[in-house]
N, C-alpha and C positions, 0 to 999 in steps of 0.2 A: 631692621637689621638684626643677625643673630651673629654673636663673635663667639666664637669656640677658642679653648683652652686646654690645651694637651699637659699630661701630667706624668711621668713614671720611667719614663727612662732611662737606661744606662749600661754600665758593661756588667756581661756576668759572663759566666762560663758553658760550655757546651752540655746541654742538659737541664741548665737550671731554668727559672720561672722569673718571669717579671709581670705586672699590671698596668696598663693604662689605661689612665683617665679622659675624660673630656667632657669638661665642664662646659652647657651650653647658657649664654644671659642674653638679655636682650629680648627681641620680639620672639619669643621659643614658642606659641603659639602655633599648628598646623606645620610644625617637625613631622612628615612621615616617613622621614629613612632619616638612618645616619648609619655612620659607617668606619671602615679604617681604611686606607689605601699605604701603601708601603713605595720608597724609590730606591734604591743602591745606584753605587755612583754609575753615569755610564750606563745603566739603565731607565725603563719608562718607567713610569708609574703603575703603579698596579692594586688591581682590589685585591684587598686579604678579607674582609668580612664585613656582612652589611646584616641590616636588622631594621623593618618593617615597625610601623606602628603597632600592627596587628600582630607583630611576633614575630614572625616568620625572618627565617637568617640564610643566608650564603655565605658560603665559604669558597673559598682559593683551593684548588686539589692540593697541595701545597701543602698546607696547614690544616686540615680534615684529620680531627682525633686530637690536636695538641691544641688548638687556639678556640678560648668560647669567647662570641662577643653578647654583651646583656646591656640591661638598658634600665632605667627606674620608667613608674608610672607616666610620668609627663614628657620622657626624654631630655629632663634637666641634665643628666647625664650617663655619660655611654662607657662603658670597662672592656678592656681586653685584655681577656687573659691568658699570657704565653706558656707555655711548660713546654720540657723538651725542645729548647732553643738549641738551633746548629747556626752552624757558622753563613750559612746562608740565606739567614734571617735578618741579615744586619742590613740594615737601613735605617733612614728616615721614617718614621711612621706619620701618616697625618690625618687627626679627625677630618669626617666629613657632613654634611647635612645639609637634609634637601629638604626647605619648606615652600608647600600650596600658597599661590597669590589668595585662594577663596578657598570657600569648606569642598567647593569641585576642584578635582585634581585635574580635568580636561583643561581647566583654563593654564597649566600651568606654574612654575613655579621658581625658586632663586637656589643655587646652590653655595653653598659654605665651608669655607676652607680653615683647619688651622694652624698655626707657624711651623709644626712639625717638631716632632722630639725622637731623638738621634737614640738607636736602640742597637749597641755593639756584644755581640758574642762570639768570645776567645779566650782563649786560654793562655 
């Protein structure tokens, strides 16, 4: 089992920057994505930015230029960093993470979700 832990949240103002964390424990072993997904109320869920093993990242057209998402060596954990926050930004942000049953990714794998940490901007 891998349990994720969101960290950084909160209110700021239009323009300014906040960070989040996402501490991953547990079986973190064959992590090869992890990610961010975002909700507002009344709306789905949605990716904002995901990040490969190998590095490799997507992004939400959305947030292209204002949000980098990075990673450490082992994917113990994953940062997102917002600049240029608008008021459209505000939701729920929630870690994510997808790790292989085996070292082959064909067999498959579990995804991980975490409690989500409430990310408001306004003036």
């Amino acid at each position: 089992q891998v349990q994720l832990v969101e960290s950084g949240g909160g209110l700021v103002e239009p323009g300014g920057s906040l960070r989040l964390s996402c501490a991953a424990s547990g079986s973190i072993s064959r992590i090869n994505r992890m990610g961010w997904y975002r909700q507002a109320p009344g709306k789905e869920r949605e990716l904002v930015a995901s990040i490969t093993s190998g590095g490799s990242t997507n992004y939400a057209d959305s947030v292209k230029g204002r949000f980098t998402i990075s990673r450490d060596s082992v994917h113990e954990t994953t940062y997102l960093q917002m600049n240029s926050l608008k008021p459209e930004d505000t939701a729920v942000y929630y870690c994510y993470a997808f790790r292989t049953y085996t070292a082959q990714p064909a067999y498959g794998g579990q995804d991980y979700w975490g409690q989500g940490t409430q990310v408001t901007v306004s003036s």
